[in-house]
C-alpha positions as a Markdown table, in Angstrom:
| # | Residue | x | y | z |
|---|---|---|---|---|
| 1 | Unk | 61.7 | 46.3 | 83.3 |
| 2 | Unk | 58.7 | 45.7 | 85.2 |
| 3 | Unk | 55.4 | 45.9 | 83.3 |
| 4 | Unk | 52.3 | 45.9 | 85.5 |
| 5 | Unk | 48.7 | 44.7 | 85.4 |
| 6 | Unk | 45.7 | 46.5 | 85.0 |
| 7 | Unk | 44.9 | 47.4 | 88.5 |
| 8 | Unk | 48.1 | 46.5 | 90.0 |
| 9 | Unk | 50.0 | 48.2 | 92.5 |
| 10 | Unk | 53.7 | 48.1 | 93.8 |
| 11 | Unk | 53.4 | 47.3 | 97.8 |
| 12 | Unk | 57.1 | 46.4 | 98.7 |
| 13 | Unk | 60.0 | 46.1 | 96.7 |
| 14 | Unk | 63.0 | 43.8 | 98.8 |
| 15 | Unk | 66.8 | 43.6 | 98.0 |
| 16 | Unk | 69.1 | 40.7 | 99.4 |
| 17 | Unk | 71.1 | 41.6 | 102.6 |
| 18 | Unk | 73.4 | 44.8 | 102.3 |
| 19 | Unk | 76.6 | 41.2 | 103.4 |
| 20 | Unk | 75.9 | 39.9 | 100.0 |
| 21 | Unk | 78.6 | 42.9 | 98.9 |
| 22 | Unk | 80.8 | 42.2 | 101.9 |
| 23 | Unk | 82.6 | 39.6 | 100.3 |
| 24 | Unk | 83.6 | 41.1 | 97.3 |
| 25 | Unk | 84.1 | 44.8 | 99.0 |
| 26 | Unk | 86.4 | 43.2 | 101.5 |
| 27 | Unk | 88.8 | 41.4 | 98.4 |
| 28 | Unk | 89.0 | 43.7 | 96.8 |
| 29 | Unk | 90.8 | 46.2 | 99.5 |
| 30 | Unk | 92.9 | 43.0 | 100.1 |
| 31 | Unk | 94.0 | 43.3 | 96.7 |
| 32 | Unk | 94.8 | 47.0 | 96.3 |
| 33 | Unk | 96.3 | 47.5 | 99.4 |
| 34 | Unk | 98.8 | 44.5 | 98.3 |
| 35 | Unk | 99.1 | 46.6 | 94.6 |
| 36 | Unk | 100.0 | 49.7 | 96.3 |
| 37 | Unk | 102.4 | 47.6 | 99.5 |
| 38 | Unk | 104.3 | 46.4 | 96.6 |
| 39 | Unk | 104.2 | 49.6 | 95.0 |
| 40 | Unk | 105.8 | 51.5 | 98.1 |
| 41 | Unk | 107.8 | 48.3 | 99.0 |
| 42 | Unk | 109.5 | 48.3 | 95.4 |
| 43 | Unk | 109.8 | 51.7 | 94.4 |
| 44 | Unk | 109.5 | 53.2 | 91.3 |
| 45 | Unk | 113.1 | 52.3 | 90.3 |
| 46 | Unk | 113.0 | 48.6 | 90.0 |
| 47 | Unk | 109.8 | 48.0 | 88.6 |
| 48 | Unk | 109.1 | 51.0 | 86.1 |
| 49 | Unk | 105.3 | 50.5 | 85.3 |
| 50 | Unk | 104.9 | 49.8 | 89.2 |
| 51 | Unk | 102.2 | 52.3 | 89.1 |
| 52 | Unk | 100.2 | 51.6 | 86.2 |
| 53 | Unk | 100.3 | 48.2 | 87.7 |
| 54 | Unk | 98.6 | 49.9 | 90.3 |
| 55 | Unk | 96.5 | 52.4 | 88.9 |
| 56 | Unk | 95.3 | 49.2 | 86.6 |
| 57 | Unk | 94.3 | 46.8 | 89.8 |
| 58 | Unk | 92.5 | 49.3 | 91.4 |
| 59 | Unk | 90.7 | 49.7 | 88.4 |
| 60 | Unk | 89.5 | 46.3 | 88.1 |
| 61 | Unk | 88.8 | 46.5 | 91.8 |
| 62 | Unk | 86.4 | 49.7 | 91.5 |
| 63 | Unk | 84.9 | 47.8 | 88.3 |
| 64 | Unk | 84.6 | 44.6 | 90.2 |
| 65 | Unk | 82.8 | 46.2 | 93.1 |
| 66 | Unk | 80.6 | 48.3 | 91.2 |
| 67 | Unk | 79.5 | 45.2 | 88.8 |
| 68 | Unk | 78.5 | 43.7 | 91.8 |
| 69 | Unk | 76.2 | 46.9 | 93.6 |
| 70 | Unk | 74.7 | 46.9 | 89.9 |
| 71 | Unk | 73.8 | 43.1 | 90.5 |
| 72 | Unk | 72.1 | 43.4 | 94.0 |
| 73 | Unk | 70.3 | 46.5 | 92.8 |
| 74 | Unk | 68.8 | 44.5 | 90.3 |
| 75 | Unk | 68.0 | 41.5 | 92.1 |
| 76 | Unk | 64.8 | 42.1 | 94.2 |
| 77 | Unk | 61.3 | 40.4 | 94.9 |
| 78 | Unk | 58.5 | 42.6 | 94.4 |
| 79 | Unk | 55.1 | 42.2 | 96.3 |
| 80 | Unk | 52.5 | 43.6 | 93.9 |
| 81 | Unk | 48.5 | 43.6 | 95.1 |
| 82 | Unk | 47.9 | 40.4 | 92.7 |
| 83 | Unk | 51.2 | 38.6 | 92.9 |
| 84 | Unk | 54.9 | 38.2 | 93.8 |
| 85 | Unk | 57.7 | 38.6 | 91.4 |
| 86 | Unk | 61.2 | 37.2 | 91.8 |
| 87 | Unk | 63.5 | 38.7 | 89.9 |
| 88 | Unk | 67.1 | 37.5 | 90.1 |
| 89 | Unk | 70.3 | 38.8 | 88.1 |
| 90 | Unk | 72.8 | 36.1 | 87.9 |
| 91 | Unk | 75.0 | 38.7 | 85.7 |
| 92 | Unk | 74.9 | 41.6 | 83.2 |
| 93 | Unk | 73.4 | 39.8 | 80.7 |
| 94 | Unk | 71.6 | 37.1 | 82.8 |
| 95 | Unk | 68.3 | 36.9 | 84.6 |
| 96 | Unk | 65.7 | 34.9 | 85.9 |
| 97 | Unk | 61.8 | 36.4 | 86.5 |
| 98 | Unk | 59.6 | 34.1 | 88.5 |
| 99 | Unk | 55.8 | 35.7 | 88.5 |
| 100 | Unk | 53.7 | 33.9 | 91.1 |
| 101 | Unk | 49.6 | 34.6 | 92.1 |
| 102 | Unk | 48.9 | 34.6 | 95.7 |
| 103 | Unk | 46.1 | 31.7 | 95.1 |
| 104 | Unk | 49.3 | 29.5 | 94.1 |
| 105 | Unk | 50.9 | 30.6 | 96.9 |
| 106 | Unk | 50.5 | 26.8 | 99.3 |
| 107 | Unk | 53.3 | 27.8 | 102.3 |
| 108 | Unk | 55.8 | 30.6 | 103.2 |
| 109 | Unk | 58.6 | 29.4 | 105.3 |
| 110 | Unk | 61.8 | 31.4 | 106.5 |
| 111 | Unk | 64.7 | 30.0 | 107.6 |
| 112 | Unk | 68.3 | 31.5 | 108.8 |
| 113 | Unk | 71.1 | 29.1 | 109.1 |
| 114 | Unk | 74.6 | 30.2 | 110.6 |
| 115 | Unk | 75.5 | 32.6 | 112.8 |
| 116 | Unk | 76.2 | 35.6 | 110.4 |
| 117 | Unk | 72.5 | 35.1 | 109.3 |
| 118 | Unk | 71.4 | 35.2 | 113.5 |
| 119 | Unk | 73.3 | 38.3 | 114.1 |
| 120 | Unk | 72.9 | 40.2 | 110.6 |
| 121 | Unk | 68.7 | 38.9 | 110.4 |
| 122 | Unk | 68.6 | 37.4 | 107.2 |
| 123 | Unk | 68.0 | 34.3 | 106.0 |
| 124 | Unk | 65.9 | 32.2 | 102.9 |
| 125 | Unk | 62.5 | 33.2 | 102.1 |
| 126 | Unk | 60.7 | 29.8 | 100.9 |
| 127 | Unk | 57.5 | 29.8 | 98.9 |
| 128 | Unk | 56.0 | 26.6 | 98.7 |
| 129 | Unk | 53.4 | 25.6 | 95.4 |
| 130 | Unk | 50.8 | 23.2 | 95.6 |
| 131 | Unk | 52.9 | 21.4 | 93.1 |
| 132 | Unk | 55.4 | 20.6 | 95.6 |
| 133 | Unk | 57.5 | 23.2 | 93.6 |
| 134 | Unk | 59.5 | 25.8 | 95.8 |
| 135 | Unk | 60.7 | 29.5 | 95.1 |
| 136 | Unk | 63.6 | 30.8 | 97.0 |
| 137 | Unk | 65.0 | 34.1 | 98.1 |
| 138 | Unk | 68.3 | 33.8 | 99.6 |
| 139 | Unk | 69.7 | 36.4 | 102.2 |
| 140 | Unk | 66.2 | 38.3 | 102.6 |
| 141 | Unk | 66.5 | 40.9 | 105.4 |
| 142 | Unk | 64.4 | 39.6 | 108.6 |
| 143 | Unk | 63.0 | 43.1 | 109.2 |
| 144 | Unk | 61.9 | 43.6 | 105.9 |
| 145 | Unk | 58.3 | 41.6 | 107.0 |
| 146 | Unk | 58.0 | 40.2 | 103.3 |
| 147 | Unk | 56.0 | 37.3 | 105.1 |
| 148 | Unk | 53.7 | 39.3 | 107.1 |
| 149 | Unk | 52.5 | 41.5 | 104.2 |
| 150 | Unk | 51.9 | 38.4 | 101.8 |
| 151 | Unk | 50.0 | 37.2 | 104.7 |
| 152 | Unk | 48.0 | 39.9 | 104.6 |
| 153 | Unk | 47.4 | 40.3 | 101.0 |
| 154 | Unk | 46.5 | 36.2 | 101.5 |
| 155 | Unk | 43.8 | 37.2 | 103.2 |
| 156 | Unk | 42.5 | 40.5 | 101.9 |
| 157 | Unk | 43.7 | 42.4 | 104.6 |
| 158 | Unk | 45.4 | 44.8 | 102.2 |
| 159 | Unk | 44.1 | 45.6 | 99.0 |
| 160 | Unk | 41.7 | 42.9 | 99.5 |
């Protein structure tokens, strides 16, 4: 939960690239739709907890791909009036918050390597400290122009 500052506002709110599920989505069908081939292909006769066997892979399939919506939903970067705030769910009972003031903000880079990050627009989101330190955001949708409005906000342009 997000507590926020006297005099702070919520300006953008960003989620990783809808692909991040793709992966999972897409094994998961692989995998029930071998449960239920070798349901059909077997019959009911040889095997007779064939479908519980089933029912039971599905199951962990729909749990599996839900676990993993819950985890994108809760990983996002949040673009306040006085800072940015990288929060990052590594599972249900794991996270990682990274608060950081836009007068230690040094450089923003983005960068998009591969082709599924060319045709989908995503890419990594870099945030450069004077420290030398570096925040990343990986798989940040292009269009989401997180880099524009910190620009702004940089410069007083917004909220300023």
């Amino acid at each position: 939960m997000l507590t926020l500052r006297e005099n702070e506002a919520i300006i953008k709110v960003v989620r990783q690239h809808r692909s991040v599920l793709a992966g999972t989505i897409i094994w998961s069908a692989v995998f029930v739709g071998l449960a239920l081939f070798t349901f059909l292909k077997l019959n009911n006769d040889i095997l007779d907890y064939s479908g519980e066997i089933t029912t039971g892979i599905a199951l962990l399939a729909t749990l599996l791909i839900l676990y993993k919506i819950y985890i994108w939903r809760k990983s996002n970067l949040i673009l306040t009036n006085q800072r940015v705030i990288l929060n990052v769910r590594h599972g249900a009972f794991s996270r990682t918050v990274t608060e950081l003031l836009y007068k230690d903000v040094h450089d923003i880079s983005f960068r998009q390597v591969g082709l599924s990050a060319l045709i989908y627009r995503y890419g990594k989101l870099i945030i450069k400290m004077p420290s030398g330190n570096e925040i990343t955001f990986d798989k940040l949708p292009l269009s989401a122009g997180v880099i524009e409005t910190i620009n702004k906000i940089r410069a007083g342009g917004l909220f300023g």
